[in-house]
N, C-alpha and C positions, 0 to 999 in steps of 0.2 A: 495494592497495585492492580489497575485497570489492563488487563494485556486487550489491546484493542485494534490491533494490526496485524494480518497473518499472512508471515512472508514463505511463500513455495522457493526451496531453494536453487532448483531446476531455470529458472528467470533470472537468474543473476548468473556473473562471471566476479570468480574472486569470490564468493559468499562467505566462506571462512576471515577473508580480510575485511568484509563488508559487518561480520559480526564483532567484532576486534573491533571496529571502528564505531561501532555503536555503543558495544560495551565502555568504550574509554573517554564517549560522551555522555556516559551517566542513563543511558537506557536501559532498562530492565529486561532483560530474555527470558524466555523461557523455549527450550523445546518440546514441541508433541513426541510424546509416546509413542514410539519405534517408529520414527520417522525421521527424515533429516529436516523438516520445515519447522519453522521458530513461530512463535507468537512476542511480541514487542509490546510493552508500554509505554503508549505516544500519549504526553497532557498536548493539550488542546495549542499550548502558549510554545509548545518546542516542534509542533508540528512542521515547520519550516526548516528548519535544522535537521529534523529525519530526515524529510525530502530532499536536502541537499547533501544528505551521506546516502541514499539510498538509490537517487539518479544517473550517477556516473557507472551504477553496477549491473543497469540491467542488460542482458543480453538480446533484447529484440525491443522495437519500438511500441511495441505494443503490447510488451508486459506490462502489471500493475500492480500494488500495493495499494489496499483498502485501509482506512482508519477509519472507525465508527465512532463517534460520539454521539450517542444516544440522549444524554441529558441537555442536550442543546441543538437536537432534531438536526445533524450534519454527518455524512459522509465527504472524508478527505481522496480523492482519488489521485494516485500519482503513476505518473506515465516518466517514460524517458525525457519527452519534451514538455509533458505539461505540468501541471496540479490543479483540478478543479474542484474545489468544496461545492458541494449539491445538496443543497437543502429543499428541492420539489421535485416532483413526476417530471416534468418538461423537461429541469436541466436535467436530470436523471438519462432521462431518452436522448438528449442532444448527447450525452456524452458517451451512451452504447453507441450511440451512431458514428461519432468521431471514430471509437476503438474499432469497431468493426471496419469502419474506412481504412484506420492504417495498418489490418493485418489482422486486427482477435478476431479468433472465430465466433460467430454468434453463440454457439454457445457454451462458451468462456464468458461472456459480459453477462455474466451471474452472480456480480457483488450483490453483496445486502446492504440494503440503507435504514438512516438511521432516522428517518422525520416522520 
């Protein structure tokens, strides 16, 4: 089990139903140690299907959930409105600049990537 997604639960509304909901889609949870935030195993082919149990939860537009896939040089970014895979620098920067447009604080746009 790849846990490759690390969801802060403070970002969501409903988190307890958002993990239920994941749970009973066959994703794998795990929680961090003495924390309320989870770490998720997302394969690459159900990525789309997180993102749409993950999107209707967020409580500001400009929270986000990271997915790294490292062995195929890709970061999954998901937004309330969007989902952009970034696999270079350039999209990388275009899309701190979207987030910081609609609300993250610069710096919050501190994901890790994975190319």
């Amino acid at each position: 089990m790849h846990l490759n997604a690390y969801m802060l639960d403070w970002t969501f509304d409903g988190f307890d139903d958002l993990k239920r909901a994941l749970t009973a889609h066959g994703f794998a949870l795990e929680p961090e140690p003495e924390s309320p935030h989870i770490r998720v195993a997302v394969p690459l082919d159900r990525v789309e299907t997180f993102a749409g149990l993950v999107r209707p939860h967020f409580n500001a537009r400009c929270n986000y959930v990271d997915v790294q896939y490292p062995a195929e040089g890709l970061t999954v970014l998901i937004f309330q409105e969007e989902v952009f895979r970034i696999t270079t620098h350039a999209q990388d920067a275009q899309v701190r600049a979207w987030a910081i447009g609609v609300g993250l604080p610069p710096e919050q746009a501190d994901w890790p990537v994975s190319f």
